[in-house]
mmCIF file of the N, C-alpha and C atoms, coordinates in Angstrom:
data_MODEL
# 
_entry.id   MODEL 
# 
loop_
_atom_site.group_PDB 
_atom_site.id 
_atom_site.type_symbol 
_atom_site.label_atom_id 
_atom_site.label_alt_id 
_atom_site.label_comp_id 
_atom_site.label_asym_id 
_atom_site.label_entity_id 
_atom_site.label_seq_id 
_atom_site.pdbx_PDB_ins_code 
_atom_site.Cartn_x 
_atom_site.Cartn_y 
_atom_site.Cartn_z 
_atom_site.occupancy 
_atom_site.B_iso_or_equiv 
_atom_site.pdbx_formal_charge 
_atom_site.auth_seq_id 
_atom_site.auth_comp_id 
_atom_site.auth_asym_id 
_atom_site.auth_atom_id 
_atom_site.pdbx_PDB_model_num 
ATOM 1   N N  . UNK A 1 1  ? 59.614 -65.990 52.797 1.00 0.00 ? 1  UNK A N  1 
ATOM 2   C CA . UNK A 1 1  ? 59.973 -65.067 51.749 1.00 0.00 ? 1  UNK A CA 1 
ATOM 3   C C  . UNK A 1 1  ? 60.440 -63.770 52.393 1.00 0.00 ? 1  UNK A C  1 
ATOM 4   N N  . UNK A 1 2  ? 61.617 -63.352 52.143 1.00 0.00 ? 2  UNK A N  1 
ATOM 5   C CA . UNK A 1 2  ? 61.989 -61.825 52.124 1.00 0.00 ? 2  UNK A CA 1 
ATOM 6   C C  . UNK A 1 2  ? 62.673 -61.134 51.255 1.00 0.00 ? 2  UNK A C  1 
ATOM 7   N N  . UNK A 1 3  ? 62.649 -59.505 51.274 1.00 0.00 ? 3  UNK A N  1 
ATOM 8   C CA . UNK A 1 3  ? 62.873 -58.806 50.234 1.00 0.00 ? 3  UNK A CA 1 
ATOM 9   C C  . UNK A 1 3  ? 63.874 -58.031 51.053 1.00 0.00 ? 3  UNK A C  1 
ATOM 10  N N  . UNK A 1 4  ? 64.953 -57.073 49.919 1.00 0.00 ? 4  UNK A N  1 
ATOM 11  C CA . UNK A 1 4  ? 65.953 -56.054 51.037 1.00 0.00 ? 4  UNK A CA 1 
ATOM 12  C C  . UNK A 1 4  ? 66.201 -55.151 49.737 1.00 0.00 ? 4  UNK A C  1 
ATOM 13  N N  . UNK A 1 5  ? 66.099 -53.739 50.556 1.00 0.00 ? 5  UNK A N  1 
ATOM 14  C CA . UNK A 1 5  ? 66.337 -52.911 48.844 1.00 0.00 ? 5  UNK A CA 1 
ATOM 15  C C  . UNK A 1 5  ? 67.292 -52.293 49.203 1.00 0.00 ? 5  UNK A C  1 
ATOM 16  N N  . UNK A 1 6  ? 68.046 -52.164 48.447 1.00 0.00 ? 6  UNK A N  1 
ATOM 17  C CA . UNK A 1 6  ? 69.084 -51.917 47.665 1.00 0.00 ? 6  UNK A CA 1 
ATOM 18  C C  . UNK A 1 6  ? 68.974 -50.403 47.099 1.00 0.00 ? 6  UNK A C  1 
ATOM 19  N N  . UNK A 1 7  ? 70.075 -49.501 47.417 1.00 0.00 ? 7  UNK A N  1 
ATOM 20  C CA . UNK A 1 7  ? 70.055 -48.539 46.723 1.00 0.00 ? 7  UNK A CA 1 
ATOM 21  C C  . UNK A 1 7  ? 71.662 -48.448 46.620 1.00 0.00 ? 7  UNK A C  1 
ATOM 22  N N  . UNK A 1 8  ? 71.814 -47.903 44.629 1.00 0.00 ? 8  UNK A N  1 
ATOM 23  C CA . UNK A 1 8  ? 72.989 -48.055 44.098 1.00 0.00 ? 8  UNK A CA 1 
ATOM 24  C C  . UNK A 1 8  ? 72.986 -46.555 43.514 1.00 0.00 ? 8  UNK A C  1 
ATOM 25  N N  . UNK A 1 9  ? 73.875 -45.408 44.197 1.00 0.00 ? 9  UNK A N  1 
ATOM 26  C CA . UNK A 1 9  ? 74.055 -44.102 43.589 1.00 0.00 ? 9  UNK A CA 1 
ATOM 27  C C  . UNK A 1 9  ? 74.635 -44.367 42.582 1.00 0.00 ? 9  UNK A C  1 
ATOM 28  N N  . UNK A 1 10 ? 74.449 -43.293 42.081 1.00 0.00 ? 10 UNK A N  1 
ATOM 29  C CA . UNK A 1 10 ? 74.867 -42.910 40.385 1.00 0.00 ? 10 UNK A CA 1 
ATOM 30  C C  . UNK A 1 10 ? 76.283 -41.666 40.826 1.00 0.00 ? 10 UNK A C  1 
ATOM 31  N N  . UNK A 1 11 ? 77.630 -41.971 40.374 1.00 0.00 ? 11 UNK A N  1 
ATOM 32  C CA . UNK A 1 11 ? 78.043 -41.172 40.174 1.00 0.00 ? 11 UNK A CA 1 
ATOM 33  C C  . UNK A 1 11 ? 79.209 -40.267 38.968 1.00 0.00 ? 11 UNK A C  1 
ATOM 34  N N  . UNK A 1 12 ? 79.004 -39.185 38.972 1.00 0.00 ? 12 UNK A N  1 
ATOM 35  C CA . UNK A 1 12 ? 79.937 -38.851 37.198 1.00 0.00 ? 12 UNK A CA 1 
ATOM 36  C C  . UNK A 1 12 ? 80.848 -39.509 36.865 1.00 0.00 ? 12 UNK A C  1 
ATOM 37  N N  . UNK A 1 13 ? 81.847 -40.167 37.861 1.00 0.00 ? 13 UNK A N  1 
ATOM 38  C CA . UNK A 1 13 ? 82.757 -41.160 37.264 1.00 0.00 ? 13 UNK A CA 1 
ATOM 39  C C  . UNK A 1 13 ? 82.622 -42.780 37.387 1.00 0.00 ? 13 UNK A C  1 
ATOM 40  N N  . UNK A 1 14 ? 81.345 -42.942 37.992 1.00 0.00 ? 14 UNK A N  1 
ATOM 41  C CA . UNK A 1 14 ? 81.024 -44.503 38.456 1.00 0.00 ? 14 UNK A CA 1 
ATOM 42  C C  . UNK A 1 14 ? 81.239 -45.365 36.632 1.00 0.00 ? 14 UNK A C  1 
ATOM 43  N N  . UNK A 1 15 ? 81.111 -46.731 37.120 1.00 0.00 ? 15 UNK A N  1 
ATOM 44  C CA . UNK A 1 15 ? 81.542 -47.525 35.902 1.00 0.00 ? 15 UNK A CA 1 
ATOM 45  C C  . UNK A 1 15 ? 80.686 -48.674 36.100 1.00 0.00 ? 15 UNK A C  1 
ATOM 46  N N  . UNK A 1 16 ? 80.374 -49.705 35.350 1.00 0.00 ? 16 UNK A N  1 
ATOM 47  C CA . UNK A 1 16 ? 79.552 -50.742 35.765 1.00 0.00 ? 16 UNK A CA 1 
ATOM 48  C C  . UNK A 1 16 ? 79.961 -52.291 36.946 1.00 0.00 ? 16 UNK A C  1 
ATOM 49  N N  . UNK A 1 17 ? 81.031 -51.660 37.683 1.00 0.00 ? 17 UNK A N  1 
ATOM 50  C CA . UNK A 1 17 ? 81.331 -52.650 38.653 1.00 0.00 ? 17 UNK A CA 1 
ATOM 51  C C  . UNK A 1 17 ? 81.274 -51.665 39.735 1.00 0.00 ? 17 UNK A C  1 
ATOM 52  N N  . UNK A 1 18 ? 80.422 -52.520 40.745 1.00 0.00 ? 18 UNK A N  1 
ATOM 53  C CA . UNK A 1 18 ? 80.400 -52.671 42.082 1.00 0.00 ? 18 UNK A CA 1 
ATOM 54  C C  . UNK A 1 18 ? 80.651 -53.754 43.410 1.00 0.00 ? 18 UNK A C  1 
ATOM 55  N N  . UNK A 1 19 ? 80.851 -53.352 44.951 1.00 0.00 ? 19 UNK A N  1 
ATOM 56  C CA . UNK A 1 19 ? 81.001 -54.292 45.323 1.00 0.00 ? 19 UNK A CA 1 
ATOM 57  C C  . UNK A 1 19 ? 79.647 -54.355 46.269 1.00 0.00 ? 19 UNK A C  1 
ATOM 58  N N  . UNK A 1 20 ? 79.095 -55.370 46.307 1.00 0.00 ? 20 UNK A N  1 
ATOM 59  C CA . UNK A 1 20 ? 77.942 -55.365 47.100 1.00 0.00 ? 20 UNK A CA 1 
ATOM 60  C C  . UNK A 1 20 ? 78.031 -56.675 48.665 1.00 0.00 ? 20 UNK A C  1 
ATOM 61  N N  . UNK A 1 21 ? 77.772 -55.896 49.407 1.00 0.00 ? 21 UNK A N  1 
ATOM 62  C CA . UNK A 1 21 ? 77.971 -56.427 50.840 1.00 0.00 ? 21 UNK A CA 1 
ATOM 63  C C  . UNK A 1 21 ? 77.040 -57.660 50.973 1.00 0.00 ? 21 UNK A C  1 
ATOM 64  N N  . UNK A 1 22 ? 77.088 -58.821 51.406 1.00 0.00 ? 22 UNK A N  1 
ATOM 65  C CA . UNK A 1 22 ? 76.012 -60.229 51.622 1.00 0.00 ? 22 UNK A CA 1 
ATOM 66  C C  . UNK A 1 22 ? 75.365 -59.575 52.115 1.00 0.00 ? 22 UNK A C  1 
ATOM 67  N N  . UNK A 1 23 ? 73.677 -59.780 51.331 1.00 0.00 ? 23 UNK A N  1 
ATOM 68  C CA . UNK A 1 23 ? 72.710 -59.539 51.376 1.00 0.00 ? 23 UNK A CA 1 
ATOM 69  C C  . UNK A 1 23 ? 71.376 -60.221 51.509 1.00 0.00 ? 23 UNK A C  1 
ATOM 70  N N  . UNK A 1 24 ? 72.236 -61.538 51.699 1.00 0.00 ? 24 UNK A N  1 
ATOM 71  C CA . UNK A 1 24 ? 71.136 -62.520 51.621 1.00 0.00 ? 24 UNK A CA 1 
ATOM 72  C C  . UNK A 1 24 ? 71.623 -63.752 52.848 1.00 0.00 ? 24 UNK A C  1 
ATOM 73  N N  . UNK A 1 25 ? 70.417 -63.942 54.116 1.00 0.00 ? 25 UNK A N  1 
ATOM 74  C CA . UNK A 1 25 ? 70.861 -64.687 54.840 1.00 0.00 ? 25 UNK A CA 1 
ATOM 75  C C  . UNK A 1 25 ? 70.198 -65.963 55.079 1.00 0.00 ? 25 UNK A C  1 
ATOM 76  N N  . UNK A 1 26 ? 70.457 -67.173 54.859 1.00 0.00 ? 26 UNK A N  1 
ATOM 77  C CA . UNK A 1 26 ? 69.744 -68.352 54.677 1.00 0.00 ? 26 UNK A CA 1 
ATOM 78  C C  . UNK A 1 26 ? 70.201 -68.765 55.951 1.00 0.00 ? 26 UNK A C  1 
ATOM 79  N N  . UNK A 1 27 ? 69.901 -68.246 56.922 1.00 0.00 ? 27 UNK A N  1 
ATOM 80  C CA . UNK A 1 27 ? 69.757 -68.979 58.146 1.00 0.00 ? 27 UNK A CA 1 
ATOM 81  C C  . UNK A 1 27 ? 68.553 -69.382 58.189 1.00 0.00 ? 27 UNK A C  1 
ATOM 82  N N  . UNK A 1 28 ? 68.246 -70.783 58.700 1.00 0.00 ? 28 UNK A N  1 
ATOM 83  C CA . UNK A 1 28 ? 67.068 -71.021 58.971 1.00 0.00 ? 28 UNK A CA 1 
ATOM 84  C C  . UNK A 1 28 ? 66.226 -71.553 58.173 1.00 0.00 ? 28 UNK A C  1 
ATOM 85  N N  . UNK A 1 29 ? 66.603 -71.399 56.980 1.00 0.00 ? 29 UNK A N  1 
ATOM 86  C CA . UNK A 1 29 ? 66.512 -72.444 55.826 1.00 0.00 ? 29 UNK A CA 1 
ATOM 87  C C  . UNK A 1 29 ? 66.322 -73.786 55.752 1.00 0.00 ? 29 UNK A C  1 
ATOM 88  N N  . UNK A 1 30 ? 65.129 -74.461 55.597 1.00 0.00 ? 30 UNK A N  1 
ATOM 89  C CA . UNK A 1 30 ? 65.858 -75.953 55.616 1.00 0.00 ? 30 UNK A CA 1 
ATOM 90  C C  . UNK A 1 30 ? 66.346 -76.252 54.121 1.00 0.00 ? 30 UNK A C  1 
ATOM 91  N N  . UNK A 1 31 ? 67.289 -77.527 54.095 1.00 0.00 ? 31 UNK A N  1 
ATOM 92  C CA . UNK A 1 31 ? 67.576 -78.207 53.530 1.00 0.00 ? 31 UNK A CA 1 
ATOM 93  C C  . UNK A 1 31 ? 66.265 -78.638 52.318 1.00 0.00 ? 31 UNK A C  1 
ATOM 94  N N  . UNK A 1 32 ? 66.736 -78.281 50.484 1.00 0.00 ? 32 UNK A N  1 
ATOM 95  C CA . UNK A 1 32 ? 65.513 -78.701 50.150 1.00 0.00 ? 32 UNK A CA 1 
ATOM 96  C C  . UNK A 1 32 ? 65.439 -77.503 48.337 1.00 0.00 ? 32 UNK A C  1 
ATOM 97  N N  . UNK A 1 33 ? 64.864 -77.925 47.980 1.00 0.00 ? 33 UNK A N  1 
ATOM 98  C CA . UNK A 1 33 ? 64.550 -76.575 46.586 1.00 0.00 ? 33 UNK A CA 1 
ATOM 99  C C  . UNK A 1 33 ? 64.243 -75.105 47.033 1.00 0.00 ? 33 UNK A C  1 
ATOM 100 N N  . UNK A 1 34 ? 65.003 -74.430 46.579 1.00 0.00 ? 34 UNK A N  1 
ATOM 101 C CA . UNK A 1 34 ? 64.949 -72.852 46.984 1.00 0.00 ? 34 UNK A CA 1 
ATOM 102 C C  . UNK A 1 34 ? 64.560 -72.119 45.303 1.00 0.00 ? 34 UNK A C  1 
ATOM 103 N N  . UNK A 1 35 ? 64.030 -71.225 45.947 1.00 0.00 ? 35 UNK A N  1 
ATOM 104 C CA . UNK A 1 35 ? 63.793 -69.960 44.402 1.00 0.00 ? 35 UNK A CA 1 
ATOM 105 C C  . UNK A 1 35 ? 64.712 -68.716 44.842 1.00 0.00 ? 35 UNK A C  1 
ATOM 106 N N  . UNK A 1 36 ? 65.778 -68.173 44.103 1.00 0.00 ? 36 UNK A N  1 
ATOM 107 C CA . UNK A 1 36 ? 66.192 -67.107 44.582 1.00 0.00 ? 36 UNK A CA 1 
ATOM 108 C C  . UNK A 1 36 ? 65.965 -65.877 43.089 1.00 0.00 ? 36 UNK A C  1 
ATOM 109 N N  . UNK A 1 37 ? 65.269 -64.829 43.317 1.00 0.00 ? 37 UNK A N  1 
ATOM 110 C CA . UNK A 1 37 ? 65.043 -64.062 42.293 1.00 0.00 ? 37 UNK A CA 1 
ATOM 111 C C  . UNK A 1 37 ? 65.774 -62.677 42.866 1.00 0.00 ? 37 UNK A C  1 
ATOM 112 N N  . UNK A 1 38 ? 65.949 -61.798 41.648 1.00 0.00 ? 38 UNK A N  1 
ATOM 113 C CA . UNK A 1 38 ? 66.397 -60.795 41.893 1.00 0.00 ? 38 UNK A CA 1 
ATOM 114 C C  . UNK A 1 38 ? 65.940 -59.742 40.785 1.00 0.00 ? 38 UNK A C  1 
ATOM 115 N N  . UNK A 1 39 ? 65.776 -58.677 41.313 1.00 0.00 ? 39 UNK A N  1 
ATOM 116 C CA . UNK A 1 39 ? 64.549 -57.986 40.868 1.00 0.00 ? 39 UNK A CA 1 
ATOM 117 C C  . UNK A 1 39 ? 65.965 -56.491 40.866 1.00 0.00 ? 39 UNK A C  1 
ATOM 118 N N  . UNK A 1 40 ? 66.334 -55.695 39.387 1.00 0.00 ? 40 UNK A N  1 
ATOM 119 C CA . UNK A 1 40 ? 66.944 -54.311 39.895 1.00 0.00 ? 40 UNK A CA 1 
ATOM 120 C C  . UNK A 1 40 ? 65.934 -53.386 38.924 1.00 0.00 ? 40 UNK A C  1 
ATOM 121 N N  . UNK A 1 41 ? 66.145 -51.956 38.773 1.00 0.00 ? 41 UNK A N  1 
ATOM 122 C CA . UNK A 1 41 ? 65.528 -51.071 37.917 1.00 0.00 ? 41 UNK A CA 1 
ATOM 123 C C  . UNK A 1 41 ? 66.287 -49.857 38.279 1.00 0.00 ? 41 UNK A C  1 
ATOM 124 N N  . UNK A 1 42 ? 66.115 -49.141 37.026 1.00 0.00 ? 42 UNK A N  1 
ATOM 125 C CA . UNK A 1 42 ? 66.522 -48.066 37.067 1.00 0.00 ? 42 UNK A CA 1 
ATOM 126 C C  . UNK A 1 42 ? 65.446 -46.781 36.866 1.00 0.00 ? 42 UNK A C  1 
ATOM 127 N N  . UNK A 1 43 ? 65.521 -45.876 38.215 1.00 0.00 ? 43 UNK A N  1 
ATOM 128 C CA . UNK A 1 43 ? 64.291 -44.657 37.515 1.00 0.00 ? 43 UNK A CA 1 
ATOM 129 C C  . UNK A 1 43 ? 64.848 -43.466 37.276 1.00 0.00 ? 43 UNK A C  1 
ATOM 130 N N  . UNK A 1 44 ? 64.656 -43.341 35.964 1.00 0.00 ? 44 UNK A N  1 
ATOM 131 C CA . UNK A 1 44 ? 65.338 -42.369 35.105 1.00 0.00 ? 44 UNK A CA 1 
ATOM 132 C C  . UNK A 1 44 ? 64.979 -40.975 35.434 1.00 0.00 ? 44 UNK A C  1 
ATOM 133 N N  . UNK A 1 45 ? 65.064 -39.765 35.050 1.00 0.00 ? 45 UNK A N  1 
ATOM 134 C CA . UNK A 1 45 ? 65.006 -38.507 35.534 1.00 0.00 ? 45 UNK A CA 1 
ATOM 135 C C  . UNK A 1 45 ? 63.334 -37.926 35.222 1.00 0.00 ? 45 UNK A C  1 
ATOM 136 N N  . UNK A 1 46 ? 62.606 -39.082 34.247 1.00 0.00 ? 46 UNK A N  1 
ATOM 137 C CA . UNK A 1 46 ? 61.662 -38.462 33.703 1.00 0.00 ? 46 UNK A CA 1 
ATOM 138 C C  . UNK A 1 46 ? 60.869 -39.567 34.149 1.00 0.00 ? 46 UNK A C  1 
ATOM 139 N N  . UNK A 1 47 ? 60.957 -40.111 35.710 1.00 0.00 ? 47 UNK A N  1 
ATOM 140 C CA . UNK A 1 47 ? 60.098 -41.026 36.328 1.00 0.00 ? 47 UNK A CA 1 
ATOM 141 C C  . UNK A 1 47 ? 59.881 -42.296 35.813 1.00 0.00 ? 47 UNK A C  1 
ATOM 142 N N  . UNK A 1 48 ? 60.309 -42.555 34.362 1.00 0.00 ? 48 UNK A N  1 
ATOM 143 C CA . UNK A 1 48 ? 60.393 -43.913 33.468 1.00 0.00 ? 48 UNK A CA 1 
ATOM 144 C C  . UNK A 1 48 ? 61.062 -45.074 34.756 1.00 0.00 ? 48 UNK A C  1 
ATOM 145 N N  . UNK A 1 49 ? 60.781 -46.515 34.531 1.00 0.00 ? 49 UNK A N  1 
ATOM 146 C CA . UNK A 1 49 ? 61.551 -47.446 35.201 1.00 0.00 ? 49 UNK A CA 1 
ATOM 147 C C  . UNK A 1 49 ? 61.096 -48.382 34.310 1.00 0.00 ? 49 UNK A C  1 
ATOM 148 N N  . UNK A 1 50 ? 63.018 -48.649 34.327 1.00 0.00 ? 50 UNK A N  1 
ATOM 149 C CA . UNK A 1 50 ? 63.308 -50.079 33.255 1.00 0.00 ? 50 UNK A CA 1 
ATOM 150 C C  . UNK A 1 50 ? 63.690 -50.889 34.058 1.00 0.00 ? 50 UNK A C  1 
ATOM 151 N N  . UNK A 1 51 ? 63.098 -51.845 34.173 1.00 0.00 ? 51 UNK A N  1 
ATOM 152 C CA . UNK A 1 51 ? 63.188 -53.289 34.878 1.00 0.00 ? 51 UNK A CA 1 
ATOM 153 C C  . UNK A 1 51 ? 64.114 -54.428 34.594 1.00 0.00 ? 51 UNK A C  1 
ATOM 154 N N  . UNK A 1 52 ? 64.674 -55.268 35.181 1.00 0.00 ? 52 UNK A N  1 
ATOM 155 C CA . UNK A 1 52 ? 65.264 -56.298 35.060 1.00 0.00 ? 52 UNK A CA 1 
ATOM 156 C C  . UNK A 1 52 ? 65.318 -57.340 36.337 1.00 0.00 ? 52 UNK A C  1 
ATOM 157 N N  . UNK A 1 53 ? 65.188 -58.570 35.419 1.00 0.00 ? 53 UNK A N  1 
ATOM 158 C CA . UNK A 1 53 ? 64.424 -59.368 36.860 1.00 0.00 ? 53 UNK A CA 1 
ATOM 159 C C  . UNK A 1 53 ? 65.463 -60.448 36.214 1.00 0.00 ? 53 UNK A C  1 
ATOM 160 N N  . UNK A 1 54 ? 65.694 -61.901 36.915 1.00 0.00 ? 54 UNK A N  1 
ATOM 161 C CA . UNK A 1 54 ? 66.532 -62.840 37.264 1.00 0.00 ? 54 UNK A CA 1 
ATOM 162 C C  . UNK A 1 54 ? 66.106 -63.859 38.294 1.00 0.00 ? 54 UNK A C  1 
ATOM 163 N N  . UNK A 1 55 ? 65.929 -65.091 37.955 1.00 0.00 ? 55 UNK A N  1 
ATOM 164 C CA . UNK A 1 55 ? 64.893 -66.066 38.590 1.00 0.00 ? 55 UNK A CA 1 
ATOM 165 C C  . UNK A 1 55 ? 66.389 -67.075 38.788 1.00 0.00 ? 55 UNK A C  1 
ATOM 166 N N  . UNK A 1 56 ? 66.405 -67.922 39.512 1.00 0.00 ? 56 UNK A N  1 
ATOM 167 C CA . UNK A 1 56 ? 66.657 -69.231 39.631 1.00 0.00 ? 56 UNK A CA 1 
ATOM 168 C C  . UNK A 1 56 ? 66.497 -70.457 40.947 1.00 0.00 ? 56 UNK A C  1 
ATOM 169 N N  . UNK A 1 57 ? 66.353 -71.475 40.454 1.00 0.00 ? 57 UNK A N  1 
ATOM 170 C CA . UNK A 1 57 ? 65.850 -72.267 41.421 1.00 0.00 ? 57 UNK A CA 1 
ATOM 171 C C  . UNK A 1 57 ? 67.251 -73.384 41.603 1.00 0.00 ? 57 UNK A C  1 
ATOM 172 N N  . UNK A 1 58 ? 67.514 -73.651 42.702 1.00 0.00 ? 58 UNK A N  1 
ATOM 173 C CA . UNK A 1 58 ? 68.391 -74.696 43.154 1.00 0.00 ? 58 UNK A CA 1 
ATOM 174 C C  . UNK A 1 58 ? 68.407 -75.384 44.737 1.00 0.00 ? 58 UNK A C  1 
ATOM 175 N N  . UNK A 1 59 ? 69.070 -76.631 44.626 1.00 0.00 ? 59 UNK A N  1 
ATOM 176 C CA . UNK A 1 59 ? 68.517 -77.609 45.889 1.00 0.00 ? 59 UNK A CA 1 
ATOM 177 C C  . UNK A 1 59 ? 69.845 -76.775 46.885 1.00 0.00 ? 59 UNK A C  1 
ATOM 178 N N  . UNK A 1 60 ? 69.255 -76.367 48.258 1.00 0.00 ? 60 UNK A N  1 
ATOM 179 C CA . UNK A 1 60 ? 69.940 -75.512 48.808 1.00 0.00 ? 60 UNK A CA 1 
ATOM 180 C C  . UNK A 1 60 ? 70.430 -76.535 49.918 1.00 0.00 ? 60 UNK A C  1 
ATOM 181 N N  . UNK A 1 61 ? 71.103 -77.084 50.600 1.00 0.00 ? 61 UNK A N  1 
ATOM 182 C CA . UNK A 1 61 ? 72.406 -77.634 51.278 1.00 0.00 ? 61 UNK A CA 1 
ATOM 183 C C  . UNK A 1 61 ? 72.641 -76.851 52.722 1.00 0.00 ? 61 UNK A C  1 
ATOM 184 N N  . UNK A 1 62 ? 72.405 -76.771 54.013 1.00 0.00 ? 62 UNK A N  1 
ATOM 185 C CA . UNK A 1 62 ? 73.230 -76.113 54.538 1.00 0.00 ? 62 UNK A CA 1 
ATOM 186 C C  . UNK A 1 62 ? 74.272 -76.050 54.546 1.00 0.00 ? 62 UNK A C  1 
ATOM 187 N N  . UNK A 1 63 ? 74.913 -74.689 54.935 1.00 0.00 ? 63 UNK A N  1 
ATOM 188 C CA . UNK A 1 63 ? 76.644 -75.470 54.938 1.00 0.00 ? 63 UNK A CA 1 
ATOM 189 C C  . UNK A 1 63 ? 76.380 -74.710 56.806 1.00 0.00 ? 63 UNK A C  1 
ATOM 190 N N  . UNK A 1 64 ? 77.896 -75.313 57.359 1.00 0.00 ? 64 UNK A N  1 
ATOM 191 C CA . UNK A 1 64 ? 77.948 -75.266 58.877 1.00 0.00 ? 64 UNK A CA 1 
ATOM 192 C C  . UNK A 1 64 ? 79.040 -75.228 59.162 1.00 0.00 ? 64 UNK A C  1 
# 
């Protein structure tokens, strides 16, 4: 299991698309059922955090 955080600035003209660099490296992986979740939030100015999470499971393949 590993985790990598992510930080996404806010800026006055930003819009809801970004491009995000591979972040995820399955080297070393075997062949077999994987869980890949993804976890973002936002913490608002008044310390609040709204959560959003994203689960899925699939049979992972190396490729080579």
């Amino acid at each position: 299991m590993s985790s990598k955080s992510i930080r996404i600035l806010q800026r006055p003209l930003a819009n809801n698309d970004f491009e995000l660099t591979p972040a995820l490296d399955m080297n070393g992986i075997p062949l077999g059922t994987c869980m890949l979740r993804v976890e973002m939030y936002e913490l608002w100015f008044t310390g609040e955090i709204f959560p959003a999470k994203k689960e899925l499971t699939t049979d992972y393949v190396p490729q080579r």
